[in-house]
C-alpha positions as CSV (number, residue, x, y, z in Angstrom):
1,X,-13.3,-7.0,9.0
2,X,-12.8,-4.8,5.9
3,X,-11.0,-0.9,6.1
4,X,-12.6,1.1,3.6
5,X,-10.9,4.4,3.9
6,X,-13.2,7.6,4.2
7,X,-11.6,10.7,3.4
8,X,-12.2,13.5,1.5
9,X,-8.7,13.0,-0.5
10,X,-10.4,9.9,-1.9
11,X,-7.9,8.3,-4.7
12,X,-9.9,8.3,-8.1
13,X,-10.7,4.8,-9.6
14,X,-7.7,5.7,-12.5
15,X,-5.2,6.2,-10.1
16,X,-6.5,3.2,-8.2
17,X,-5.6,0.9,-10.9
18,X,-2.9,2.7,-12.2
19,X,-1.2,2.1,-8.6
20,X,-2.2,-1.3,-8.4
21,X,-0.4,-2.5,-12.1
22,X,2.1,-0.8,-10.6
23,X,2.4,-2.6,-7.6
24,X,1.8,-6.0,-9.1
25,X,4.4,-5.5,-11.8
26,X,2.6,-7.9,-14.1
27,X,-0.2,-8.4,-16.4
28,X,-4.0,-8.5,-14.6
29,X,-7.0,-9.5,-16.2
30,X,-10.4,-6.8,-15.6
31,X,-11.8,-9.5,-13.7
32,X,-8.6,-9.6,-11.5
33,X,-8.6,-5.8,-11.0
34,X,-12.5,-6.0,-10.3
35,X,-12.2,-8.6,-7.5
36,X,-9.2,-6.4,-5.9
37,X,-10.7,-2.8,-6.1
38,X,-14.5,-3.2,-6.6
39,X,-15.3,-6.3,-4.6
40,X,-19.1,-7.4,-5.0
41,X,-19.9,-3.0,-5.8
42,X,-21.6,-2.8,-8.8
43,X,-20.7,0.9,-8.6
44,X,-17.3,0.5,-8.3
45,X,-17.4,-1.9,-11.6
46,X,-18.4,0.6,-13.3
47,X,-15.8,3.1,-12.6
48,X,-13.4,0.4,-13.1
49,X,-14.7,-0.1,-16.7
50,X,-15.1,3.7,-17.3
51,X,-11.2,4.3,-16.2
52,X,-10.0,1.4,-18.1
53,X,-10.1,3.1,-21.7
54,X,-9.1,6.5,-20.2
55,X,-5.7,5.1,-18.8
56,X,-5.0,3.1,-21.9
57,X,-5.8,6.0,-23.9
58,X,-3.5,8.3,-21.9
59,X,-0.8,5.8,-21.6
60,X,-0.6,5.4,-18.2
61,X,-1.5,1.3,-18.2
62,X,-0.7,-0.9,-21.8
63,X,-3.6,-3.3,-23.1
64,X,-1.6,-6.5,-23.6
65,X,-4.8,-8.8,-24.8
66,X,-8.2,-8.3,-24.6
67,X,-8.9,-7.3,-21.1
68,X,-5.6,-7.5,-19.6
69,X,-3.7,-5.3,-18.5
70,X,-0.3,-4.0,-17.7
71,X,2.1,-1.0,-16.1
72,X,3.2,1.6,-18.8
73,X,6.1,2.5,-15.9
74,X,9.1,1.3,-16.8
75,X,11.2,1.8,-14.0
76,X,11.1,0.1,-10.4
77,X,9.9,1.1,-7.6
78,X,11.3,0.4,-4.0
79,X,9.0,-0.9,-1.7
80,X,7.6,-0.6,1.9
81,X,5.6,-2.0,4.6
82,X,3.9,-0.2,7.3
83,X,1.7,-1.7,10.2
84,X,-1.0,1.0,11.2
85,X,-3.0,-0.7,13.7
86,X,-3.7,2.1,15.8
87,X,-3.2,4.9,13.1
88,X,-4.6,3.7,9.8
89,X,-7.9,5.5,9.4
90,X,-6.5,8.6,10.4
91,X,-3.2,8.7,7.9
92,X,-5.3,7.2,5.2
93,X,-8.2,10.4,5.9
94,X,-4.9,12.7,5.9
95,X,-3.1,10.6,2.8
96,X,0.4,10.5,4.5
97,X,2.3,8.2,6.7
98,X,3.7,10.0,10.1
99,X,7.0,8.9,12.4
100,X,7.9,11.1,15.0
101,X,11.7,11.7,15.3
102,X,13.9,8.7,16.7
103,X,14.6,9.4,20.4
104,X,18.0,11.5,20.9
105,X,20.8,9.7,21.0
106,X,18.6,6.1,19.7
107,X,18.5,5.2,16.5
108,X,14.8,3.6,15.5
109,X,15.4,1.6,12.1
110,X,11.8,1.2,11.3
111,X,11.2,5.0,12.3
112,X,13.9,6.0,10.2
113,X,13.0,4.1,7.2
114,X,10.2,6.8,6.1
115,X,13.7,8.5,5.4
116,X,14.7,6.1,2.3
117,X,11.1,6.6,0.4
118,X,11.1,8.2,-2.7
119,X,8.5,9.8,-5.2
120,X,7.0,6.7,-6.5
121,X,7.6,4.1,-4.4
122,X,5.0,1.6,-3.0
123,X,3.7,0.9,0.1
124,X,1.4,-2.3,1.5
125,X,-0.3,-1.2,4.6
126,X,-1.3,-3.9,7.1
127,X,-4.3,-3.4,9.7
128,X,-5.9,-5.6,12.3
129,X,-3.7,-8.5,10.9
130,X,-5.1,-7.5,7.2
131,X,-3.7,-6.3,4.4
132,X,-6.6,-3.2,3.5
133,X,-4.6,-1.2,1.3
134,X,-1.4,0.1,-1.3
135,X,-0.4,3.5,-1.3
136,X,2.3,5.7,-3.9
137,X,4.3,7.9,-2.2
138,X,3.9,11.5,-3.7
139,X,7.0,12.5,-2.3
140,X,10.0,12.3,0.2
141,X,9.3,13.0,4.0
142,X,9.7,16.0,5.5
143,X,9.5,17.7,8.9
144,X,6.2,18.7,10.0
145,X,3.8,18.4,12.8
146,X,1.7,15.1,13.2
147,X,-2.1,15.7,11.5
148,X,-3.8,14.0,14.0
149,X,-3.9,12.9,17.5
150,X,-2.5,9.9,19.0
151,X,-3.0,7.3,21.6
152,X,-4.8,10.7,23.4
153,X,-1.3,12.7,23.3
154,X,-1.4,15.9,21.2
155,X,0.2,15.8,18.0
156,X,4.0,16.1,17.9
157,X,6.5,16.8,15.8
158,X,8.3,14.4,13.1
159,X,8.4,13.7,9.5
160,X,5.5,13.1,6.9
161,X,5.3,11.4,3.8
162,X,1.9,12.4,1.6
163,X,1.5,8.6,-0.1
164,X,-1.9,7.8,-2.3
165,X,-4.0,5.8,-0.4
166,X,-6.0,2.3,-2.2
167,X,-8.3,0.7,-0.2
168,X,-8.5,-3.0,-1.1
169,X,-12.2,-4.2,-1.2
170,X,-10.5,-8.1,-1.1
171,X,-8.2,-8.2,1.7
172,X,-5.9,-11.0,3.6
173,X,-4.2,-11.9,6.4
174,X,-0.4,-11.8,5.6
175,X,0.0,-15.0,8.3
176,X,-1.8,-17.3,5.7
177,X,1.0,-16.4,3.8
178,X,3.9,-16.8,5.9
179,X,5.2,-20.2,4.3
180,X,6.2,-17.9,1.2
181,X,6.3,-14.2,3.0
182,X,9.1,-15.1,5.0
183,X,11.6,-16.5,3.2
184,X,10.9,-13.8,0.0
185,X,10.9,-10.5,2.1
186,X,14.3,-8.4,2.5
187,X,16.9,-9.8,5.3
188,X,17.1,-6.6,6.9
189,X,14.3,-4.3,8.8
190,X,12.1,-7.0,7.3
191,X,8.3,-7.0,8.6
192,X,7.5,-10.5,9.6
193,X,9.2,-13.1,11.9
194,X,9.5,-16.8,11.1
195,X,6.5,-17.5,12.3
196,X,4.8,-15.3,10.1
197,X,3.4,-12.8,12.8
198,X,4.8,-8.9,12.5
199,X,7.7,-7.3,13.9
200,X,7.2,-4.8,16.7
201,X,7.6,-1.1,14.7
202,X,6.2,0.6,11.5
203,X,7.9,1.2,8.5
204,X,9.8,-2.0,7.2
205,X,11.6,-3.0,4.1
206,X,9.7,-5.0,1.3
207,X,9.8,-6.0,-2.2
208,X,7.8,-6.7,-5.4
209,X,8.1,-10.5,-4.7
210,X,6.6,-10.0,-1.8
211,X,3.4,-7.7,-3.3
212,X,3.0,-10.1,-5.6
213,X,2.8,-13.1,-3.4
214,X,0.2,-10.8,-1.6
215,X,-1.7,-9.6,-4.4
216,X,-1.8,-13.6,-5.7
217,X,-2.9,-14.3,-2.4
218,X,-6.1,-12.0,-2.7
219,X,-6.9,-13.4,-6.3
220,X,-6.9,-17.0,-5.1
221,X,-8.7,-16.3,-1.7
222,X,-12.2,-17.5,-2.6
């Protein structure tokens, strides 16, 4: 089933593919970027060919060839991976990611991981056993008050991170990956078991091997 986000924070097409060459780290071809943020809408193609020149033009993505594309950002970003099952629509509406403080006295590593984002860095959001979107975090966490209700509890307090939403129009299941997931993602607070099914928490430790083997993934799903 595909997540589209709905929200009125709604990422412009620009920073949509800015994000994504970000994320990839390597060149993509229009058709590549098409078939990842446009899908089969005709309106979305042409956003994507209206933002094209506009990025180039401000230096924000580098035309390699004729209709490919690279990342003008030159330094690395970290990356992250969060499993929002039950809280995806509603971060993505409020652009952030949310973890409430760890319990006292009990240390959560995948609670406490929002902590080691930085301005910049990328995150792969997994729902329903799909990859539906990237986001750029916009900043570090802080304390604050969950934006939404959860599970029917009242919101509580904990830390938010405001990250720039993508919604993927092509999407995948990370376990038809798991042959080359597992053995490329981080040995520590890593998302996936061997098996290639998720590990019980939220915010886990990723890589740009790993984006790419699930970015390649999309572009060869047919």
């Amino acid at each position: 089933k595909l997540c589209v986000i709905g929200s009125k924070k709604m990422t412009n097409m620009t920073d949509k593919i800015r994000i994504l060459l970000k994320a990839y780290g390597e060149e993509l071809t229009l058709e590549q970027i098409t078939k990842i943020l446009a899908g089969r809408a005709e309106n979305l193609k042409d956003e994507i060919k209206k933002a094209i020149p506009e990025l180039v033009a401000s230096k924000q993505i580098i035309q390699t060839k004729d209709n490919i594309y690279k990342t003008a950002c030159e330094g690395k970003p970290n990356y992250f991976f969060v499993f929002q099952n039950n809280s995806f629509i509603e971060e993505a509406k409020a652009s952030c990611l949310f973890c409430s403080h760890s319990p006292e006295r009990h240390t959560v590593s995948h609670w406490e991981s929002i902590g080691d984002i930085k301005k910049g860095d990328i995150i792969v959001h997994e729902c329903s056993n799909s990859i539906v979107a990237i986001s750029e975090a916009q900043g570090e966490a802080r304390n604050d008050i969950r934006p939404y209700s959860y599970k029917g509890r009242e919101p509580d307090e904990g830390r938010i991170l405001e990250t720039m939403y993508v919604s993927l129009r092509s999407q995948i299941d990370p376990i038809t990956l798991k042959d080359l997931l597992y053995p490329a993602q981080p040995e520590k607070v890593a998302p996936f078991n061997k098996n290639g099914k998720g590990n019980e928490g939220y915010i886990f430790y990723f890589n740009e091997a790993c984006a790419k083997i699930i970015i390649d993934g999309i572009l060869n799903k047919k």
